[in-house]
N, C-alpha and C positions, 0 to 999 in steps of 0.2 A: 474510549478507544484513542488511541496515537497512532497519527500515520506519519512517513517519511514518504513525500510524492518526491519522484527523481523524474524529469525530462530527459528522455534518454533517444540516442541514435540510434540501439542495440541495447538487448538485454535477455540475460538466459539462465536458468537456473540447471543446476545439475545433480543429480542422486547415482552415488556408486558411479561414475566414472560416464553416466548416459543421460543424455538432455533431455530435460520432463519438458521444460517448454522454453520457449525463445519469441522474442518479437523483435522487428526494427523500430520506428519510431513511434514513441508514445512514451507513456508511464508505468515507472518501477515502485508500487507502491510496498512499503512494508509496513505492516500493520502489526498494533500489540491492541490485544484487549486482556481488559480486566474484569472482573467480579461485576463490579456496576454497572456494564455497562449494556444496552438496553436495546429494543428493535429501533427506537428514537436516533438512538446513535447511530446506527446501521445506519439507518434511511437519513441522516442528515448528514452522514458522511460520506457515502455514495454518491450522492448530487453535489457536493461540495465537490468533490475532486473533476465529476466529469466536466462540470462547469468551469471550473480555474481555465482563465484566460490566461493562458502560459508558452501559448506558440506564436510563434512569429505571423502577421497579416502581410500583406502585399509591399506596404514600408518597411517591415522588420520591425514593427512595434508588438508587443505581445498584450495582445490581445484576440486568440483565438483560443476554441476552447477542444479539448481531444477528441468529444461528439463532432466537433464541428470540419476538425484538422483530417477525419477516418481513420488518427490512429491508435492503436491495440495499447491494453492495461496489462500488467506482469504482475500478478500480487503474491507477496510471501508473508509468510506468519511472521513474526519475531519477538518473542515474549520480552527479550532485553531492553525494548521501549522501556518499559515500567521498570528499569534498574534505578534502585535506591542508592546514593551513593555518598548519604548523610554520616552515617560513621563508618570507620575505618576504611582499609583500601579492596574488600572484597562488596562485590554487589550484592546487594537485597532482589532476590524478584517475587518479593512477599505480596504485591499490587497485584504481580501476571496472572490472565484468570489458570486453573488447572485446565487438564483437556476435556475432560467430562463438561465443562462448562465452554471453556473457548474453541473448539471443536463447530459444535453446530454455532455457535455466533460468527466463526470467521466463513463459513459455508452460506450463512446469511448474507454474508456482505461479499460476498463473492457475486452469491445472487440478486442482489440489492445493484450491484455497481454493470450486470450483465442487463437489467431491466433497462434502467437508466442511458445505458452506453449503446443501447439495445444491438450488441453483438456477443458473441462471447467473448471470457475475459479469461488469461493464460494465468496458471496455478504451479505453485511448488508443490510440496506435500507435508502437510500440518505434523511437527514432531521429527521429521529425519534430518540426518547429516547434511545439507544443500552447502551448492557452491555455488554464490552469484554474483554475475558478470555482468556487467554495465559499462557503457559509454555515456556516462552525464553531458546533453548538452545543453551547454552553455558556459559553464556550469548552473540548472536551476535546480534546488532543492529546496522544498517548502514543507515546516513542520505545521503539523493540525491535530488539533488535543481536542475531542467533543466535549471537555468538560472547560473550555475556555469558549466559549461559543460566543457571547459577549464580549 
């Protein structure tokens, strides 16, 4: 799995012209799963993100974490994680799992990261058309691959 964790002020996903979900501050994460990838992945990447010490403390050092900060996860699929971009100028998404496969895994870590964060966690909608909206702040963006875990 690869995520793109975004610290955000704001963030909102949209289908057909109406807001499926929205939160203020917290994380925008977008996820890409592949083929490989396992309930291990789920559950080691769940607690990784809720954990990242990525908010500002009382001095404005960062080191708080979004369990700890109370605030809300925005998660969207994004198969284009896993684009190959080894030859030519069109992408590979030969890695990205199909739905039949990445479906119930991204449903997993959906609920993997809702256990964890122990509240609910706001969703796009696996396969449609989204528009998503964000205010990055800081700007912090942090990539995480479970197969670099080392």
């Amino acid at each position: 799995m690869i995520a793109v964790v975004q610290r955000v002020s704001s963030a909102s996903v949209t289908i057909n012209g109406v807001t499926k979900s929205a939160i203020e501050n917290g994380l925008l994460v977008l996820v890409g799963i592949e083929d490989a990838d396992t309930r291990e992945d789920i559950d080691w990447l769940g607690s990784k993100i809720v954990n990242l010490r990525i908010f500002n403390d009382a001095d404005g050092v960062m080191n708080v974490s979004i369990k700890d900060a109370g605030g809300d996860i925005l998660v969207i699929s994004q198969f284009t994680l896993h684009a190959s971009t080894k030859k030519g100028n069109r992408p590979s998404y030969i890695k990205a799992a199909k739905p039949d496969v990445a479906i119930p895994l991204y449903e997993k870590f959906v609920r993997a990261l809702e256990a964890v964060l122990e509240k609910p966690v706001k969703t796009g909608e696996f396969g449609a058309d989204m528009k998503v909206a964000l205010v990055n702040d800081g700007p912090v963006t942090i990539l995480i691959d479970t197969k670099n875990k080392v």
